[in-house]
MIGUSE-704308 format. One record per residue: residue in three letters; x, y, z of N, C-alpha, C, CB in turn. Coordinates in nm, 2 decimals, padded with zeros to 4 digits. Glycine has a CB too. Example, Ala and Ser with C-alpha at 12.3 -4.5 7.8 and 13.67 -1.06 7.14 Angstrom:
BEGIN
 code    n.x    n.y    n.z   ca.x   ca.y   ca.z    c.x    c.y    c.z   cb.x   cb.y   cb.z
  ALA  01.32 -00.57  00.78  01.23 -00.45  00.78  01.32 -00.33  00.78  01.13 -00.45  00.90
  SER  01.28 -00.22  00.71  01.37 -00.11  00.71  01.29  00.00  00.79  01.41 -00.06  00.57
//
This chain:
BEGIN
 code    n.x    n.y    n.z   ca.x   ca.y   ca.z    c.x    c.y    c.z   cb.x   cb.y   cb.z
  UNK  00.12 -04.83 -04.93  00.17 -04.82 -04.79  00.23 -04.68 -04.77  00.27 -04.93 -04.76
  UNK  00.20 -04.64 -04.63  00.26 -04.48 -04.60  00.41 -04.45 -04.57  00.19 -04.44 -04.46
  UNK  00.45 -04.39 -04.63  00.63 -04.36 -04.62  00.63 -04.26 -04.51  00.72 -04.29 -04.77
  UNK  00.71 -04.30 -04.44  00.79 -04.20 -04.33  00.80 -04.08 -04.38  00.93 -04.23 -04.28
  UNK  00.83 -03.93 -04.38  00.88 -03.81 -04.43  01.01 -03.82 -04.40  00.82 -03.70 -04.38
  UNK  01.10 -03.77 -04.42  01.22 -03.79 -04.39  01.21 -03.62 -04.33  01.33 -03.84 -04.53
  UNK  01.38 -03.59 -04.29  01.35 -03.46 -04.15  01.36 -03.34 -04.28  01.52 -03.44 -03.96
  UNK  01.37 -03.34 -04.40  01.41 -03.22 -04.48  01.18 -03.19 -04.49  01.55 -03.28 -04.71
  UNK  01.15 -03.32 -04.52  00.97 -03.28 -04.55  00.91 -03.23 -04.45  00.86 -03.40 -04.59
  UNK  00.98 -03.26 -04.31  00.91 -03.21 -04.18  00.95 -03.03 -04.13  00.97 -03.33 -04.05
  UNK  01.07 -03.02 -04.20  01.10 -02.89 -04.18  01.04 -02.78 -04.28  01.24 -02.88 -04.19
  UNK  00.97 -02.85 -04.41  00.93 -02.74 -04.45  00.82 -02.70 -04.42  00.93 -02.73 -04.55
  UNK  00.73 -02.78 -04.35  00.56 -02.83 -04.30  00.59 -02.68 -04.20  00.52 -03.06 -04.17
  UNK  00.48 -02.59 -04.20  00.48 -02.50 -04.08  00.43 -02.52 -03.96  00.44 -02.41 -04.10
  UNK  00.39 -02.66 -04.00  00.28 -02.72 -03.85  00.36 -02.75 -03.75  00.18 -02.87 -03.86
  UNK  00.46 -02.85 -03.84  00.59 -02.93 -03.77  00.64 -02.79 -03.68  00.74 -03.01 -03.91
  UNK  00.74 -02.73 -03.77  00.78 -02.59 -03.70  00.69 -02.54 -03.57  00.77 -02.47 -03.82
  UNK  00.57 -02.51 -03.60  00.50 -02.41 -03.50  00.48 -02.53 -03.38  00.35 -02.33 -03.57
  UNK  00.51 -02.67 -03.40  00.48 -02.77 -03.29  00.61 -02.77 -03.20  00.45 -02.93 -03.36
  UNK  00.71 -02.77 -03.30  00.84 -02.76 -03.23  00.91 -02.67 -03.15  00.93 -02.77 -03.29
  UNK  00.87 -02.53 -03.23  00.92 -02.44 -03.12  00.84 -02.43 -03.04  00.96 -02.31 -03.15
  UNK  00.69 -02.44 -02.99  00.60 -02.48 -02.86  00.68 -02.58 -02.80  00.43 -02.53 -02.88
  UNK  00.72 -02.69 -02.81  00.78 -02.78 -02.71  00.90 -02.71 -02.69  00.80 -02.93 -02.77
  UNK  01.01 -02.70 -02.78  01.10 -02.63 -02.72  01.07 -02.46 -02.60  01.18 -02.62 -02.84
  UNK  00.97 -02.41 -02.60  00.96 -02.30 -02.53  00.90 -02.35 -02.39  00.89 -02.19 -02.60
  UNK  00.80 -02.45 -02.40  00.76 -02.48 -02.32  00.87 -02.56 -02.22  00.65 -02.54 -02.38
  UNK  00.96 -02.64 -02.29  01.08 -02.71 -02.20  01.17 -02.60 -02.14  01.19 -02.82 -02.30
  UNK  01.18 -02.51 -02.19  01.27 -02.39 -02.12  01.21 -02.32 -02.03  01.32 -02.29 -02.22
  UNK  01.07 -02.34 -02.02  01.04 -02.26 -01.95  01.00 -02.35 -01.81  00.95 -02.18 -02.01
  UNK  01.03 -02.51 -01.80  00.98 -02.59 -01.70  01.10 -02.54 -01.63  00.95 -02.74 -01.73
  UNK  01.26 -02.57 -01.72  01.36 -02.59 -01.69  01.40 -02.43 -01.62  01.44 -02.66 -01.79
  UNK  01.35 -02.30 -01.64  01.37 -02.20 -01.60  01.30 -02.15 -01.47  01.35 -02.13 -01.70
  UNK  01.21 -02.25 -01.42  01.10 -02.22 -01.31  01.21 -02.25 -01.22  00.96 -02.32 -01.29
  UNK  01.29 -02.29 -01.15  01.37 -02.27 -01.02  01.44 -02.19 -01.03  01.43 -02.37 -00.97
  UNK  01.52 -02.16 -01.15  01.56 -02.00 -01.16  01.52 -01.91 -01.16  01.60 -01.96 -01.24
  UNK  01.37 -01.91 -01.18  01.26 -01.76 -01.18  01.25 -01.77 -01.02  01.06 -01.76 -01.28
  UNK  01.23 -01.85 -00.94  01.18 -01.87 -00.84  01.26 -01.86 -00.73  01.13 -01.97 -00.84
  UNK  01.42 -01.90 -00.75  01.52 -01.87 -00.70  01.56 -01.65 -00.71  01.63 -02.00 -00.80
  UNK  01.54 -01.68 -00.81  01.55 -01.50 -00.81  01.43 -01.40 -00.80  01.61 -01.45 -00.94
  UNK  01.33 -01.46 -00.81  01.18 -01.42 -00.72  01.19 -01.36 -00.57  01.08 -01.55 -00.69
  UNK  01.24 -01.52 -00.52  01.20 -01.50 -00.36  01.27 -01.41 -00.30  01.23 -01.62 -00.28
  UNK  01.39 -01.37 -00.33  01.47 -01.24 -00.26  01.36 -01.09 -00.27  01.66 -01.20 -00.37
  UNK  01.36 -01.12 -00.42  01.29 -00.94 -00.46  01.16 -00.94 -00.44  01.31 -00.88 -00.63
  UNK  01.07 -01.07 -00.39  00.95 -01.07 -00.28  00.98 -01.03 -00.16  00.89 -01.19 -00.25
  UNK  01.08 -01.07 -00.13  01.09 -01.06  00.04  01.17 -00.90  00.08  01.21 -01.21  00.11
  UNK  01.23 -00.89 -00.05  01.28 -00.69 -00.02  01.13 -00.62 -00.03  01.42 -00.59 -00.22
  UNK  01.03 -00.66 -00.14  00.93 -00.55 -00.14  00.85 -00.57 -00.04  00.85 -00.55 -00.24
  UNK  00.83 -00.72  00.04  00.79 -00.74  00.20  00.84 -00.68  00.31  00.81 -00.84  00.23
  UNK  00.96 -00.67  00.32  01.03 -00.60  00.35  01.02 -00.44  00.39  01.08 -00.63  00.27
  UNK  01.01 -00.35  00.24  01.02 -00.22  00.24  00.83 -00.21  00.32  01.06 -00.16  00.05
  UNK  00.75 -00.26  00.27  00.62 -00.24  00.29  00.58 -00.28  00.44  00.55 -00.32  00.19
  UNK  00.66 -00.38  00.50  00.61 -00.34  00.61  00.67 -00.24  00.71  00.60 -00.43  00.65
  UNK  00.79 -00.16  00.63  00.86 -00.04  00.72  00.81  00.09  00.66  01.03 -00.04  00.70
  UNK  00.71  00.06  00.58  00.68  00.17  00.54  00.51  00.18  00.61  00.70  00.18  00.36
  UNK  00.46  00.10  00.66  00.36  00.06  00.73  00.40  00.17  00.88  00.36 -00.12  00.74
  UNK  00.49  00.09  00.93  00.56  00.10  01.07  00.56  00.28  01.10  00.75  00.01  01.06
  UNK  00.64  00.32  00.97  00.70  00.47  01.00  00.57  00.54  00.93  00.89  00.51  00.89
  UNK  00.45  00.50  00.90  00.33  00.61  00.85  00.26  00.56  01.01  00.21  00.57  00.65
  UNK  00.23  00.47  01.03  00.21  00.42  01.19  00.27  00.55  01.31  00.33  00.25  01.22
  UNK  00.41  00.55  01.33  00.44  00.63  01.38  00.44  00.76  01.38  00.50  00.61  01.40
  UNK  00.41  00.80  01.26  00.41  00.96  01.17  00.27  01.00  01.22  00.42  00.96  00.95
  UNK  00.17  00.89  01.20  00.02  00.98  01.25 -00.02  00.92  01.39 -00.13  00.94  01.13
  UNK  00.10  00.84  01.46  00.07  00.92  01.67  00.12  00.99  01.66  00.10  00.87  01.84
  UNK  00.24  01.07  01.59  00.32  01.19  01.61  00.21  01.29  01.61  00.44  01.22  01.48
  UNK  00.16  01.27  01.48  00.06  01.41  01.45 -00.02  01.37  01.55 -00.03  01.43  01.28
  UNK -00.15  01.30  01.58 -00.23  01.27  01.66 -00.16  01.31  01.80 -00.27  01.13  01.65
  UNK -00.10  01.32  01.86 -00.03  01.36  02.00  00.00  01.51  02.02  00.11  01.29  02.00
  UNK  00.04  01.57  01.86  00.07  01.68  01.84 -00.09  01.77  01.87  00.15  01.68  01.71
  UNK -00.20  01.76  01.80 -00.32  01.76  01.76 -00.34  01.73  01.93 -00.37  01.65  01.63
  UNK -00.35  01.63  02.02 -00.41  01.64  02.14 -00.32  01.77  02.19 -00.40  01.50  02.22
  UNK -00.20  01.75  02.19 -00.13  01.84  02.27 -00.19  02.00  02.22  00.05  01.82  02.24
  UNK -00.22  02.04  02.15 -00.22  02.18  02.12 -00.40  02.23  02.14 -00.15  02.19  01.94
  UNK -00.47  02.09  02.13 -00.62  02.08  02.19 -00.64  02.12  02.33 -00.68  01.94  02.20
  UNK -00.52  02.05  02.42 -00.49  02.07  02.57 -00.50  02.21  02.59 -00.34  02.03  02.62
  UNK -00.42  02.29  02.53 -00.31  02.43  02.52 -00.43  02.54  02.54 -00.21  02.47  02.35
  UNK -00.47  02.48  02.41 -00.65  02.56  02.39 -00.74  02.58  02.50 -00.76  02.45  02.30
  UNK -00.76  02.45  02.53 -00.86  02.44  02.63 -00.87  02.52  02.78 -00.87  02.30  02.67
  UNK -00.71  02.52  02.82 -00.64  02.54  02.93 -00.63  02.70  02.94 -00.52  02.46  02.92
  UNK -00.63  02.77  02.77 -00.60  02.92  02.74 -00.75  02.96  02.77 -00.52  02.96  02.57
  UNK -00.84  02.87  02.72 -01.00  02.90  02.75 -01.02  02.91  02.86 -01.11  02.81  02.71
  UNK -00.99  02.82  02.92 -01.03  02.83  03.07 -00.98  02.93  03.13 -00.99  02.72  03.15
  UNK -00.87  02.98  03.14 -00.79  03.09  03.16 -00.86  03.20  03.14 -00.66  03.09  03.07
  UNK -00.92  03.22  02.99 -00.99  03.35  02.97 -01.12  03.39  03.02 -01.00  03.36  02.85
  UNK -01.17  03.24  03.07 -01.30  03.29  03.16 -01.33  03.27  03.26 -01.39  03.27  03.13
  UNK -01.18  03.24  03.32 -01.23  03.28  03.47 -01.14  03.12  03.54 -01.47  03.28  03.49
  UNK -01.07  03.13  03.64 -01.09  03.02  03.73 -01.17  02.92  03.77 -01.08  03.04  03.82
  UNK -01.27  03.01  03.80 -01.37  02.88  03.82 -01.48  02.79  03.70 -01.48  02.94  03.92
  UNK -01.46  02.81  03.55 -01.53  02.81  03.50 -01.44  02.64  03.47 -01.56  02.94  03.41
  UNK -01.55  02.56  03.45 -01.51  02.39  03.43 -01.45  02.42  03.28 -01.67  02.25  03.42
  UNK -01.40  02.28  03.23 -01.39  02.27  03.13 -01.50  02.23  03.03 -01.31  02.21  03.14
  UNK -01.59  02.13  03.06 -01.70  02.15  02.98 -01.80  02.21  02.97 -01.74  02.10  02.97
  UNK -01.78  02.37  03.06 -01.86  02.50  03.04 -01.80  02.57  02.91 -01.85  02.60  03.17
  UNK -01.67  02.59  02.93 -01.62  02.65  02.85 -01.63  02.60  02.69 -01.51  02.66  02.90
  UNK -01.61  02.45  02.71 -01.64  02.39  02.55 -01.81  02.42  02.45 -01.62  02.21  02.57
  UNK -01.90  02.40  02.62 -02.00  02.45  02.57 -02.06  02.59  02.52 -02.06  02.40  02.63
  UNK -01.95  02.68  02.54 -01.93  02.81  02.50 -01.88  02.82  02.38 -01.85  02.86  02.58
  UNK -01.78  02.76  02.33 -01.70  02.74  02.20 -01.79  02.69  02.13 -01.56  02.65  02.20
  UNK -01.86  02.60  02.16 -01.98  02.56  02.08 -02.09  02.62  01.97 -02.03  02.52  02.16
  UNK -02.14  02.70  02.12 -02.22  02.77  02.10 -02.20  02.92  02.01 -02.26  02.78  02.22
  UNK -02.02  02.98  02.02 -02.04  03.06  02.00 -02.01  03.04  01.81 -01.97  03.14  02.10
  UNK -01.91  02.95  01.78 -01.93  02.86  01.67 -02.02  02.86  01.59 -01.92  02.76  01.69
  UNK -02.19  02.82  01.64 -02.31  02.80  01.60 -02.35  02.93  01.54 -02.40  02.77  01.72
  UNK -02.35  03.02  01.65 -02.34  03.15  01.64 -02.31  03.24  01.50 -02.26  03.16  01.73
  UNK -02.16  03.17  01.50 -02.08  03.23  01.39 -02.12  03.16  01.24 -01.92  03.23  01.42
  UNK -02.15  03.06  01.25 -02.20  02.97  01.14 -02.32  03.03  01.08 -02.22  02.83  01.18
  UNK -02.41  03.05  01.19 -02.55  03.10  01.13 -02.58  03.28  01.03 -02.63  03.10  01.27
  UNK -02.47  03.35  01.15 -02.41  03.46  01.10 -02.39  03.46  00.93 -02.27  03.46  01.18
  UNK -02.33  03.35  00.89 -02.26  03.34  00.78 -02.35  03.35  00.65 -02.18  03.21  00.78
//
């Protein structure tokens, strides 16, 4: 008939050991899930947080530039028109810039 081990034969077994500390890590770590989760949810919701203000202020940084970029397109256009004449439209003039562009490209 089979005899029980007593706990000194189970401690020397490395199976026993490597079975026990898996259960025990595994129980610490059931028992540590509302603590991870409890101190998760803040430092999710700061990086939610930062990311959507960092969204917002690159948002407003490129209509800054984009506005800036129309505005100085205006300036242009308006100094063109200026330089050739009163009566000359605006999409005469652009087709001038165009052309003279072409011009200089082929030049090259």
């Amino acid at each position: 008939m089979a005899t029980i081990p007593n706990l000194d034969e189970l401690l020397k077994n490395e199976t026993t050991k490597g079975f026990a500390v898996g259960v025990g890590i595994a129980l610490a770590g059931i028992a540590a899930i509302p603590v991870i989760a409890s101190i998760g949810r803040p430092f999710a919701r700061a990086a939610l947080k930062s990311s959507l203000l960092l969204v917002e202020k690159s948002r407003e940084a490129l209509a800054e530039a984009s506005e800036g970029m129309e505005d100085l397109l205006a300036e242009v256009k308006a100094e063109l028109i200026a330089e050739k004449g009163a009566y000359a439209t605006a999409g005469e003039v652009v087709e001038e810039v165009v052309e003279d562009a072409v011009a200089e490209a082929k030049a090259l």
